[in-house]
Structures are given as C-alpha cells and as structure tokens.
CHARMM internal coordinates of N, CA and C (Angstrom, degrees):
IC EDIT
DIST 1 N 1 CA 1.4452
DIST 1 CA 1 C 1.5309
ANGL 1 N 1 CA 1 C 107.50
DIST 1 C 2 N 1.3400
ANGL 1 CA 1 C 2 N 117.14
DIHE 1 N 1 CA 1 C 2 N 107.77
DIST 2 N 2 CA 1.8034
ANGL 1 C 2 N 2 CA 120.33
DIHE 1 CA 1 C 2 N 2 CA 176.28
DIST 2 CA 2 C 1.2437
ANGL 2 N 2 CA 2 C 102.19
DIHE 1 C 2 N 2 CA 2 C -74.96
DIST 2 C 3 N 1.2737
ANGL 2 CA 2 C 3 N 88.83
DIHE 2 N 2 CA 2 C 3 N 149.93
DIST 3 N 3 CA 1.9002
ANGL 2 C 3 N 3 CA 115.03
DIHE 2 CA 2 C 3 N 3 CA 173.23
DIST 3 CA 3 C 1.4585
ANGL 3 N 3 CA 3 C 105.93
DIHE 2 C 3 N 3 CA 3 C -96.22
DIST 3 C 4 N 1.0771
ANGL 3 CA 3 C 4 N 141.13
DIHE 3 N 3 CA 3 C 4 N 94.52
DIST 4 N 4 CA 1.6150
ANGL 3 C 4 N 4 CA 140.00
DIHE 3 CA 3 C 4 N 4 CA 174.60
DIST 4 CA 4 C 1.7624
ANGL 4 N 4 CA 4 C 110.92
DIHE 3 C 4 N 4 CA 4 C -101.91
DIST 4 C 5 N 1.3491
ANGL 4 CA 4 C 5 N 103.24
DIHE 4 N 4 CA 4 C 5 N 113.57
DIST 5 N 5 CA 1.5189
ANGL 4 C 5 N 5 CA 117.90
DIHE 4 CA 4 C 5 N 5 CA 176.33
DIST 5 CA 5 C 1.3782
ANGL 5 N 5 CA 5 C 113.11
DIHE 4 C 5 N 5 CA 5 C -100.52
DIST 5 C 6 N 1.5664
ANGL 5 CA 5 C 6 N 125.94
DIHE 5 N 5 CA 5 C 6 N 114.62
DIST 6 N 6 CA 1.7837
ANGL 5 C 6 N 6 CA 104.51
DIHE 5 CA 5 C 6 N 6 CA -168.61
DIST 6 CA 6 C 1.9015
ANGL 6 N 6 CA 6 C 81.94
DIHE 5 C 6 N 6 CA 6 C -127.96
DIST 6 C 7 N 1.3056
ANGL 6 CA 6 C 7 N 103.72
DIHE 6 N 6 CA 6 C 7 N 109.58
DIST 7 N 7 CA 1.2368
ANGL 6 C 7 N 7 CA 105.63
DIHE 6 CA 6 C 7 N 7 CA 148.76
DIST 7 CA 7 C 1.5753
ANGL 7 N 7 CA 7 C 140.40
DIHE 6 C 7 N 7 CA 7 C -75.14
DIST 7 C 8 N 1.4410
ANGL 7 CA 7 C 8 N 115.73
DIHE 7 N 7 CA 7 C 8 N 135.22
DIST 8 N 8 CA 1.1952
ANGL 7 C 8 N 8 CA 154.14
DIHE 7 CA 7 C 8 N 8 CA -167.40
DIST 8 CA 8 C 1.5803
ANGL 8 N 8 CA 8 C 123.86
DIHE 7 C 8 N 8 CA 8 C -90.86
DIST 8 C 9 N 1.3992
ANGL 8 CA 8 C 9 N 120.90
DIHE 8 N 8 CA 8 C 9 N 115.18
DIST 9 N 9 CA 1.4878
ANGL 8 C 9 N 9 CA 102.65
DIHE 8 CA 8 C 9 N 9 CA 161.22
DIST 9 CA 9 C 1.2228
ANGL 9 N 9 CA 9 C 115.11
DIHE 8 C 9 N 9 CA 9 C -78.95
DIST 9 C 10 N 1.2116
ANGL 9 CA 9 C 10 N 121.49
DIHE 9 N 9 CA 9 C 10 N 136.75
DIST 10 N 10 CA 1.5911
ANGL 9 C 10 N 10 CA 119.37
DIHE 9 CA 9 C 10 N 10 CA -171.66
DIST 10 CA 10 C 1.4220
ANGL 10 N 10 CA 10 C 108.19
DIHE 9 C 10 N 10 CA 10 C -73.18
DIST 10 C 11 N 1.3101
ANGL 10 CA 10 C 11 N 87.14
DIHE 10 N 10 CA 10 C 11 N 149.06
DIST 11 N 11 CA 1.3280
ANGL 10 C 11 N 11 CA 100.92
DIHE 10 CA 10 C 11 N 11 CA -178.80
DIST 11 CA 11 C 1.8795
ANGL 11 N 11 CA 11 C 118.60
DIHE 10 C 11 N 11 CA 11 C 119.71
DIST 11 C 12 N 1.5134
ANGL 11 CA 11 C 12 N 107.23
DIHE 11 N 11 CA 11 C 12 N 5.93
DIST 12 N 12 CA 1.5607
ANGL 11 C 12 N 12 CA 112.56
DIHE 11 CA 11 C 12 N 12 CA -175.63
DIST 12 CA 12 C 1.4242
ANGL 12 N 12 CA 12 C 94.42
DIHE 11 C 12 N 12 CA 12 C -86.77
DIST 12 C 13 N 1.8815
ANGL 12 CA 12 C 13 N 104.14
DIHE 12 N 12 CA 12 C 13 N 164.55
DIST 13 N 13 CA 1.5329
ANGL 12 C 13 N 13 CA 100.39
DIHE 12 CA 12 C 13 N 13 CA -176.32
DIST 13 CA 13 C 1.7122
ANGL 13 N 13 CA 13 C 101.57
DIHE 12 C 13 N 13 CA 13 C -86.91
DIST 13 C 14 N 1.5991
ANGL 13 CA 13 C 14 N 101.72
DIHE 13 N 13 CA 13 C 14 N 173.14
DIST 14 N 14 CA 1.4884
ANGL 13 C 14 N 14 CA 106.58
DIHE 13 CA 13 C 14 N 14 CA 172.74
DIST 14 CA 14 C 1.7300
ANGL 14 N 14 CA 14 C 102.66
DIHE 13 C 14 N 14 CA 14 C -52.31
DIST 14 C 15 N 1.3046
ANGL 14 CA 14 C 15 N 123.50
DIHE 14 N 14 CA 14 C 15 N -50.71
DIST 15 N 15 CA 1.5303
ANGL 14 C 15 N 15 CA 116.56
DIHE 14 CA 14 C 15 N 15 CA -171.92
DIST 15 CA 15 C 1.4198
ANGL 15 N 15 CA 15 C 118.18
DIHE 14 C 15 N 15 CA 15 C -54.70
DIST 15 C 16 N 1.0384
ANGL 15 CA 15 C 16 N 115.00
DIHE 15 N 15 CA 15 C 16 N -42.95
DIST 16 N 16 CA 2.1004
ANGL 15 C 16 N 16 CA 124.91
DIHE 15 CA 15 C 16 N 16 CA 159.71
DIST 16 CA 16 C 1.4051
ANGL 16 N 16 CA 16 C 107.90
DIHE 15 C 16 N 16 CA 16 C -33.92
DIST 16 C 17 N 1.7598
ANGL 16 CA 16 C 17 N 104.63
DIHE 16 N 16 CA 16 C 17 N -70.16
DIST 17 N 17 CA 1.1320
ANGL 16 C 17 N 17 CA 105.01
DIHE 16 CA 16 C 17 N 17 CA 178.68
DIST 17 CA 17 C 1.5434
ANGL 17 N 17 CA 17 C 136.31
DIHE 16 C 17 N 17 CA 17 C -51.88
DIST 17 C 18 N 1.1200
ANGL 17 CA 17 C 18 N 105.15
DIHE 17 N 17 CA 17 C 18 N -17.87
DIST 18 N 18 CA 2.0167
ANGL 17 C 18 N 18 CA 122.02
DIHE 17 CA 17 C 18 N 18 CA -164.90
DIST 18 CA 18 C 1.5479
ANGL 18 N 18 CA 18 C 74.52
DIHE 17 C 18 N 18 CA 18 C -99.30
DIST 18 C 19 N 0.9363
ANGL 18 CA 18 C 19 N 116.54
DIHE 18 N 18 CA 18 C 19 N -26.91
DIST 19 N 19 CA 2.1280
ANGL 18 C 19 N 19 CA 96.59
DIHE 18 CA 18 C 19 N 19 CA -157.72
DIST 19 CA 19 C 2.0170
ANGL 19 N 19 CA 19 C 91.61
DIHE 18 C 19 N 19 CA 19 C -90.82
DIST 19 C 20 N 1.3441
ANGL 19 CA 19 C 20 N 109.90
DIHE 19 N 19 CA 19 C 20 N -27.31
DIST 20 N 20 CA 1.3018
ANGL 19 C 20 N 20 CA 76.51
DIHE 19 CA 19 C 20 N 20 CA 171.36
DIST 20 CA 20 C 1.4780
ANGL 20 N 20 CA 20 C 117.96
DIHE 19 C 20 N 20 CA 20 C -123.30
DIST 20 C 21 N 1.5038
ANGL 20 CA 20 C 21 N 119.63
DIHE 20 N 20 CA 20 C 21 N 47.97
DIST 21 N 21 CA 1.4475
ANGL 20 C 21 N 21 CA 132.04
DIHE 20 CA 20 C 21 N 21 CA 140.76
DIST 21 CA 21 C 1.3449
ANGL 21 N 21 CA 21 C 116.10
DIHE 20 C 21 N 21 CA 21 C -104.79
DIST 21 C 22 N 1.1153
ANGL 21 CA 21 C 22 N 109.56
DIHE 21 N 21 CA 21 C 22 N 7.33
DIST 22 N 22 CA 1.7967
ANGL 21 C 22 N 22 CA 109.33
DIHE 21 CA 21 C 22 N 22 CA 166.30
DIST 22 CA 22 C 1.7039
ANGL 22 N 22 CA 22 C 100.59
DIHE 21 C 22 N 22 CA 22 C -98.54
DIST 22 C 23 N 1.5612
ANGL 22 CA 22 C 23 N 109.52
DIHE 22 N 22 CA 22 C 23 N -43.05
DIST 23 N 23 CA 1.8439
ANGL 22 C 23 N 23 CA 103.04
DIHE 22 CA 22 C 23 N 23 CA 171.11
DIST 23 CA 23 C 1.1747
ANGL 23 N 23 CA 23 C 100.70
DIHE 22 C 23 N 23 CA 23 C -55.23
DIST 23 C 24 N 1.4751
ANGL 23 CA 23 C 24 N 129.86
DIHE 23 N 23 CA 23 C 24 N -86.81
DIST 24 N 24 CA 1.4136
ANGL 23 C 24 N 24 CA 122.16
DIHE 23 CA 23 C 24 N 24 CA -166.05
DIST 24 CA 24 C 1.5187
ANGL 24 N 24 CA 24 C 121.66
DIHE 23 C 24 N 24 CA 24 C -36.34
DIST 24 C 25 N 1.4481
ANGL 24 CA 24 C 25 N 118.05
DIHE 24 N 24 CA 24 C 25 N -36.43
DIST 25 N 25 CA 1.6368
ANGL 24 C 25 N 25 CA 117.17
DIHE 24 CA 24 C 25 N 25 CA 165.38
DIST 25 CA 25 C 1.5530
ANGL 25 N 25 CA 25 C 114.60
DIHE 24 C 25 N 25 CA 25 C -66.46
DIST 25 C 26 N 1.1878
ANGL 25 CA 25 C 26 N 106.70
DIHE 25 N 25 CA 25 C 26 N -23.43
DIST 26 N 26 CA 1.7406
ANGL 25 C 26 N 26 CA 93.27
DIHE 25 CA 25 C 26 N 26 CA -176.59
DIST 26 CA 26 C 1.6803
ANGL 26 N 26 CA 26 C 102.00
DIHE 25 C 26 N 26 CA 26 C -93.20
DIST 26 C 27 N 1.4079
ANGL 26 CA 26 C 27 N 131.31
DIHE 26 N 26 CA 26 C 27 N -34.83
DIST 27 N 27 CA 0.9680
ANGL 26 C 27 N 27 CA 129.79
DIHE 26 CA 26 C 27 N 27 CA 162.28
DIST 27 CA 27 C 1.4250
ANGL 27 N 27 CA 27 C 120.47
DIHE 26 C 27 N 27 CA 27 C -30.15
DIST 27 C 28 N 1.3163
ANGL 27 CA 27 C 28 N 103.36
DIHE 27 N 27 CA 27 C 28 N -66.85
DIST 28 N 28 CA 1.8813
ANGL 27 C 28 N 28 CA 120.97
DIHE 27 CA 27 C 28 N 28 CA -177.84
DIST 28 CA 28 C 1.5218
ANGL 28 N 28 CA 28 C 92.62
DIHE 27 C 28 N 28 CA 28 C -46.13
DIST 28 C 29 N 1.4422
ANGL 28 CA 28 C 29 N 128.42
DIHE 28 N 28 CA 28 C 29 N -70.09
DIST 29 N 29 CA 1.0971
ANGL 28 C 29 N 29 CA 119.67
DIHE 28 CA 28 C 29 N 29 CA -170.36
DIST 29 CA 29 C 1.3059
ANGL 29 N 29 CA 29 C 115.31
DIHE 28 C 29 N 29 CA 29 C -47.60
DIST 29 C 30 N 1.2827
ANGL 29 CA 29 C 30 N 138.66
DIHE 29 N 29 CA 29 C 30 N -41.10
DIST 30 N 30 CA 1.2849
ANGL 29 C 30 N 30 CA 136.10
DIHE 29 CA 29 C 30 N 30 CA -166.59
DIST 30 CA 30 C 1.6261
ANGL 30 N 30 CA 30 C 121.53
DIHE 29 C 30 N 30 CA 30 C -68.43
DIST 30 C 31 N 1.2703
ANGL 30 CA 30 C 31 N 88.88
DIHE 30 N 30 CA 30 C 31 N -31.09
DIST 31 N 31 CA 1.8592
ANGL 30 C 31 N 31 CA 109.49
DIHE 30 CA 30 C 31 N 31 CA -159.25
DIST 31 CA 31 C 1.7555
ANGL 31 N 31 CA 31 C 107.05
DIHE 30 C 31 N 31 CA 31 C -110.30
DIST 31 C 32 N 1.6572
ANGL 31 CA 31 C 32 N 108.02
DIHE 31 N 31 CA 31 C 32 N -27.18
DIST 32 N 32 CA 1.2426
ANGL 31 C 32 N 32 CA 102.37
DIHE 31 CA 31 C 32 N 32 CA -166.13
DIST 32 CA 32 C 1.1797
ANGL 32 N 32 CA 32 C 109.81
DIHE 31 C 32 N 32 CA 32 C -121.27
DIST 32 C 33 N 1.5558
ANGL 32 CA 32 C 33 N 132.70
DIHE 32 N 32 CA 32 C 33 N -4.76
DIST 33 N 33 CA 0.8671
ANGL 32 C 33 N 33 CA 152.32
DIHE 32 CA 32 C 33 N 33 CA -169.79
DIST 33 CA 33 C 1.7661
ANGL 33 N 33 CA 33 C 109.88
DIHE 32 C 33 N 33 CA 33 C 61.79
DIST 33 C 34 N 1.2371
ANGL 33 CA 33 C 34 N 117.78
DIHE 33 N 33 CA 33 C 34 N 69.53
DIST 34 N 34 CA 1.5512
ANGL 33 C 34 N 34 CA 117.77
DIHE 33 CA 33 C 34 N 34 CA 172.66
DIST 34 CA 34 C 0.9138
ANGL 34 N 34 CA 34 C 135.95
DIHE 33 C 34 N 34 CA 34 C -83.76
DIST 34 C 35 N 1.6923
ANGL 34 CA 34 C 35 N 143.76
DIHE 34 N 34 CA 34 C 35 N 110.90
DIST 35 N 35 CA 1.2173
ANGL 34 C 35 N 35 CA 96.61
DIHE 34 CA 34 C 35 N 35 CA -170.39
DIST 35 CA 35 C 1.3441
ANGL 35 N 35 CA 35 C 127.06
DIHE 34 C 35 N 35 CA 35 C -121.68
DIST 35 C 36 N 1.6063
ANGL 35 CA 35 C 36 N 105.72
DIHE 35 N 35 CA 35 C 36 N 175.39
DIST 36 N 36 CA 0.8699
ANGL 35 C 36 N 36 CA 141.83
DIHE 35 CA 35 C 36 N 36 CA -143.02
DIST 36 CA 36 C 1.9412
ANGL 36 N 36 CA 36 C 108.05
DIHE 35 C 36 N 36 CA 36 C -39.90
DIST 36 C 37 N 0.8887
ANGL 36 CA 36 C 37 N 112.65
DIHE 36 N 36 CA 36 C 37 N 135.24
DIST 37 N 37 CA 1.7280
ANGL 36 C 37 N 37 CA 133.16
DIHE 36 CA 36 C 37 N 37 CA -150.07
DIST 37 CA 37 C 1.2101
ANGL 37 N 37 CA 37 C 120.29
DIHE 36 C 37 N 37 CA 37 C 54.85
DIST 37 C 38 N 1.5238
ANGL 37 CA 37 C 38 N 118.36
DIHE 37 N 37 CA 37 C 38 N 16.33
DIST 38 N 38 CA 1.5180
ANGL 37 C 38 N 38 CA 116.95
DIHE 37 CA 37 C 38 N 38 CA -174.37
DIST 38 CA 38 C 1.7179
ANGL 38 N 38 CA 38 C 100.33
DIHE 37 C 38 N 38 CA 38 C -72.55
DIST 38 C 39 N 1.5428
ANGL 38 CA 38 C 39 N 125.65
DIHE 38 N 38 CA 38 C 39 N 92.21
DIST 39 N 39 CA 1.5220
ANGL 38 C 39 N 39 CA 98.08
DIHE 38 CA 38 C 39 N 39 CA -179.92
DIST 39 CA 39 C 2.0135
ANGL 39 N 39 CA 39 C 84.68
DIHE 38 C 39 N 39 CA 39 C -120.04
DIST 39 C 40 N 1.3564
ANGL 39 CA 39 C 40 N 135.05
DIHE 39 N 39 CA 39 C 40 N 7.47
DIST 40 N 40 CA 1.2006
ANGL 39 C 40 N 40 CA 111.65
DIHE 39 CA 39 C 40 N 40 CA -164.16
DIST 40 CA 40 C 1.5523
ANGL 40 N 40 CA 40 C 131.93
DIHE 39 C 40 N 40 CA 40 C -76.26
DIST 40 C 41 N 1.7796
ANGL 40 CA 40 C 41 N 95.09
DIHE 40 N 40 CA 40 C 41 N 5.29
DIST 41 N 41 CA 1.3176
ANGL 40 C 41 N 41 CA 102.00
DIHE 40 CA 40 C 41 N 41 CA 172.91
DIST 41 CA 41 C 1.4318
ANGL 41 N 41 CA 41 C 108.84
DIHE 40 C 41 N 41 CA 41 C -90.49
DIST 41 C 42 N 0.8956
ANGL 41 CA 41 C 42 N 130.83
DIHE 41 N 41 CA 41 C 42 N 8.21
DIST 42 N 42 CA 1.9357
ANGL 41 C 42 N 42 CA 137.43
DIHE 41 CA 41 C 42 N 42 CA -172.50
DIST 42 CA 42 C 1.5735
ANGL 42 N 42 CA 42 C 96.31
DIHE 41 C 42 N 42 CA 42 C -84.30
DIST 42 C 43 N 1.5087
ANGL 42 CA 42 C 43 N 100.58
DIHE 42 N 42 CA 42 C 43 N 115.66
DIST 43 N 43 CA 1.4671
ANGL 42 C 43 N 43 CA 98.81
DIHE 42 CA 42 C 43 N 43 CA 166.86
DIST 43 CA 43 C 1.9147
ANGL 43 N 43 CA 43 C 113.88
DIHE 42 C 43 N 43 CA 43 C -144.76
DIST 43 C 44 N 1.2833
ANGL 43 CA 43 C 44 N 100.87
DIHE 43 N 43 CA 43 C 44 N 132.08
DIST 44 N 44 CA 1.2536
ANGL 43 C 44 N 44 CA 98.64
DIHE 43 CA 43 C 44 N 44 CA -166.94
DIST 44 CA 44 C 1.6517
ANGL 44 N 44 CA 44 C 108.32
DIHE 43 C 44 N 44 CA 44 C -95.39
DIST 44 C 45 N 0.8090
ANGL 44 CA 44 C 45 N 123.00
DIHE 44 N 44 CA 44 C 45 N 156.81
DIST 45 N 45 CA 1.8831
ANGL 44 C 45 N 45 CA 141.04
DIHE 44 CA 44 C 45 N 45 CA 177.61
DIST 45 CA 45 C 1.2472
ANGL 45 N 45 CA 45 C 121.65
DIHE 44 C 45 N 45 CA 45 C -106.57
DIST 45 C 46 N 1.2425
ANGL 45 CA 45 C 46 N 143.80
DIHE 45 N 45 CA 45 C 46 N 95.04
DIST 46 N 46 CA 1.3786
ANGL 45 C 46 N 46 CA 150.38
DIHE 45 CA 45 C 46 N 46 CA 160.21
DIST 46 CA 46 C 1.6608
ANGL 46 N 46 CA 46 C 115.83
DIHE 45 C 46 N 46 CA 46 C -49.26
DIST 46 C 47 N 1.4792
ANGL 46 CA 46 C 47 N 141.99
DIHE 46 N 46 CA 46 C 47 N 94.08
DIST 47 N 47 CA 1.2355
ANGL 46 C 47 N 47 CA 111.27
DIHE 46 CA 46 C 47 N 47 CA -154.16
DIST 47 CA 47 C 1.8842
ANGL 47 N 47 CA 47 C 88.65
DIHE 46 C 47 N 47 CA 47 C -127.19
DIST 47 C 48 N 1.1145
ANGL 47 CA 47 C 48 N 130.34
DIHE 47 N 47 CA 47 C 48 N 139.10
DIST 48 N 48 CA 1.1186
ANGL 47 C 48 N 48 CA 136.47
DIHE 47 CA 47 C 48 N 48 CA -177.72
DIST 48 CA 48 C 1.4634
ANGL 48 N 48 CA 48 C 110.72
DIHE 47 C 48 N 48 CA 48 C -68.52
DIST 48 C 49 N 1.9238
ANGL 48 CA 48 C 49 N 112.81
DIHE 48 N 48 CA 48 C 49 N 142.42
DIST 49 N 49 CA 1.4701
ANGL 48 C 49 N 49 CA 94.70
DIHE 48 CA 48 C 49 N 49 CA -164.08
DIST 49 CA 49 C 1.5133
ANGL 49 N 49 CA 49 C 96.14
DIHE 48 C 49 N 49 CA 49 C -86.49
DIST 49 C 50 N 1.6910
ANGL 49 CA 49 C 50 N 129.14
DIHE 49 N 49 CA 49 C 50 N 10.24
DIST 50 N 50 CA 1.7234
ANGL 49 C 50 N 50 CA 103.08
DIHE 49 CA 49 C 50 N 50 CA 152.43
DIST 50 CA 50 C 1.2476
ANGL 50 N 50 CA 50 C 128.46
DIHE 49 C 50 N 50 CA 50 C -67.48
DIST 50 C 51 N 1.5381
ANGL 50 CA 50 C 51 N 116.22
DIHE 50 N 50 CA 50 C 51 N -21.61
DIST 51 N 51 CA 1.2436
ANGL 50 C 51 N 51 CA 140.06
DIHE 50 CA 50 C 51 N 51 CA 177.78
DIST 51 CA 51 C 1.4971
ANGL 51 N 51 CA 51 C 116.27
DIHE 50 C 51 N 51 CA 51 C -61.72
DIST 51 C 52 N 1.2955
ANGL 51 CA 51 C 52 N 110.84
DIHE 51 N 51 CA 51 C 52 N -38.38
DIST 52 N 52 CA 1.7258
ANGL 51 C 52 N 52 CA 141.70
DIHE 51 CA 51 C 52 N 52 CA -168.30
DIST 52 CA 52 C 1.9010
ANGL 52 N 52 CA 52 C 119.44
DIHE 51 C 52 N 52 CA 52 C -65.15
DIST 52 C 53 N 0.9730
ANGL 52 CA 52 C 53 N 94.60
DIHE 52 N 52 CA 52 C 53 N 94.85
DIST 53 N 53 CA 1.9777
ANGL 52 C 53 N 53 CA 109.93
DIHE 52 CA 52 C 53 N 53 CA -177.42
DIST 53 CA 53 C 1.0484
ANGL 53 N 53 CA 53 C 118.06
DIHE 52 C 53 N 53 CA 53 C -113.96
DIST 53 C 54 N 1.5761
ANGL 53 CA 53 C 54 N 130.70
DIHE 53 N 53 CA 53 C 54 N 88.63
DIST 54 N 54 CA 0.9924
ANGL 53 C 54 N 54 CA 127.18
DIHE 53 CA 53 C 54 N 54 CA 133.47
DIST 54 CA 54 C 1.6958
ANGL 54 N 54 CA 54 C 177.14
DIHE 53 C 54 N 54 CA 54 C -99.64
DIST 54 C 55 N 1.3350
ANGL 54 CA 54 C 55 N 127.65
DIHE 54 N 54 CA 54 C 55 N 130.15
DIST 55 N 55 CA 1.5810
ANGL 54 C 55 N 55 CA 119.36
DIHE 54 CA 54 C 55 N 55 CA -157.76
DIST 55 CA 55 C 1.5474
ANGL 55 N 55 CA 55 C 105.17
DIHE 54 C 55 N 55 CA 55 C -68.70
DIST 55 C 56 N 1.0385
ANGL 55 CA 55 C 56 N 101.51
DIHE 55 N 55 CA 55 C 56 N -166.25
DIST 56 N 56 CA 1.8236
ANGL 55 C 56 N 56 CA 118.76
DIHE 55 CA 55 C 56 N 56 CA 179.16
DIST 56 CA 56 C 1.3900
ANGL 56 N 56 CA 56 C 111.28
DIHE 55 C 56 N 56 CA 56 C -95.30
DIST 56 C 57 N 1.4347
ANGL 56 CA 56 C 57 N 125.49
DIHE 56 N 56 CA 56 C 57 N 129.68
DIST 57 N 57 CA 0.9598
ANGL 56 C 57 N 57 CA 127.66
DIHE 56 CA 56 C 57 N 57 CA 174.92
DIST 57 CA 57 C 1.5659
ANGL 57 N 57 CA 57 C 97.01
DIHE 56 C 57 N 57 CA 57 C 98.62
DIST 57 C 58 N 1.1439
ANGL 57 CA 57 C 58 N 129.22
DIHE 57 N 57 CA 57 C 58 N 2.79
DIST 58 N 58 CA 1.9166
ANGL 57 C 58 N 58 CA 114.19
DIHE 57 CA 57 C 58 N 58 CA 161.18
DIST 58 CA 58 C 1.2530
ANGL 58 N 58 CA 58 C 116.86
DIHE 57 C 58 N 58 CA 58 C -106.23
DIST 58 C 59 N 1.5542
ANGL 58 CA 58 C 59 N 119.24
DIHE 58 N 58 CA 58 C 59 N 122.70
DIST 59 N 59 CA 1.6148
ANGL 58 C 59 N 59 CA 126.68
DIHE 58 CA 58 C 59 N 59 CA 175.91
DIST 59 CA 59 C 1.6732
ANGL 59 N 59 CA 59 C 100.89
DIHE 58 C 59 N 59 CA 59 C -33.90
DIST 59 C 60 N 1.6973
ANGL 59 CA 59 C 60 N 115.36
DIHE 59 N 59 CA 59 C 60 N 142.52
DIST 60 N 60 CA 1.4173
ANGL 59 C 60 N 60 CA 102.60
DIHE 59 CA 59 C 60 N 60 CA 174.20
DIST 60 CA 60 C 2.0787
ANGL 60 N 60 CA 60 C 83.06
DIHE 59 C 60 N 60 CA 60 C -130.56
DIST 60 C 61 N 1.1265
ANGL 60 CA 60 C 61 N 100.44
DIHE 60 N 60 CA 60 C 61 N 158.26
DIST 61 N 61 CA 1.6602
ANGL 60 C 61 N 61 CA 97.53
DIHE 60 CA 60 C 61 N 61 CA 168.00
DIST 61 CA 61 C 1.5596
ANGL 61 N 61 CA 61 C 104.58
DIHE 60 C 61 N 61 CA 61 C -149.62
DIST 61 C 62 N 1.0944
ANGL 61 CA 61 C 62 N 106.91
DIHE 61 N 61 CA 61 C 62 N 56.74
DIST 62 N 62 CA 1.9224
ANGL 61 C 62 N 62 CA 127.57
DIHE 61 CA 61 C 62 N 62 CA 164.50
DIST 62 CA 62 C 1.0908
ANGL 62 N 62 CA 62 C 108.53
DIHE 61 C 62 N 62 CA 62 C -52.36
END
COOR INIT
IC SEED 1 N 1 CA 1 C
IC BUILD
C-alpha cells in the first residue's frame, strides 16, 4: 500500500483536487498494481504561497 503526498499551493478548488487523486489513483493502479479502492494513503497538502519554494526543473501549476 503506497503513501503518496502531492503538495498543493493553496488555494486549488475541491474539483482540482478530486481530479488529481483520481490521476494519482489510477496511475498507482496501472504501474503499481493497487488495488482497487485502495485510495487511503492519498493525501493532499495545502501549502501557502509564502511557504512556496521553487528550483528549476520542477513542474509548478500556480
């Protein structure tokens, strides 16, 4: 059972959020073999953009 942590700048809507714990759940299934309703390790992070650091070379979607 994976532990997947996907941090967030706060402030996305609940529908963002559901749309990408259903990718990361269908992913897992595909690649890691998960199964099926395993989502209770999915946890998302709200992180404030004073909080917010990023280097070069990481996808950002602000």
């Amino acid at each position: 059972m994976p532990f997947t942590r996907v941090s967030l700048l706060r402030g996305k809507s609940v529908e963002f959020k559901e749309t990408v714990i259903e990718s990361v759940y269908r992913s897992m299934r595909a690649t890691l073999a998960v199964a099926e309703n395993d989502r209770f390790l999915i946890c998302i992070v709200d992180i404030p953009k004073e909080n917010w650091s990023m280097g070069l070379g990481v996808a950002s979607f602000a």
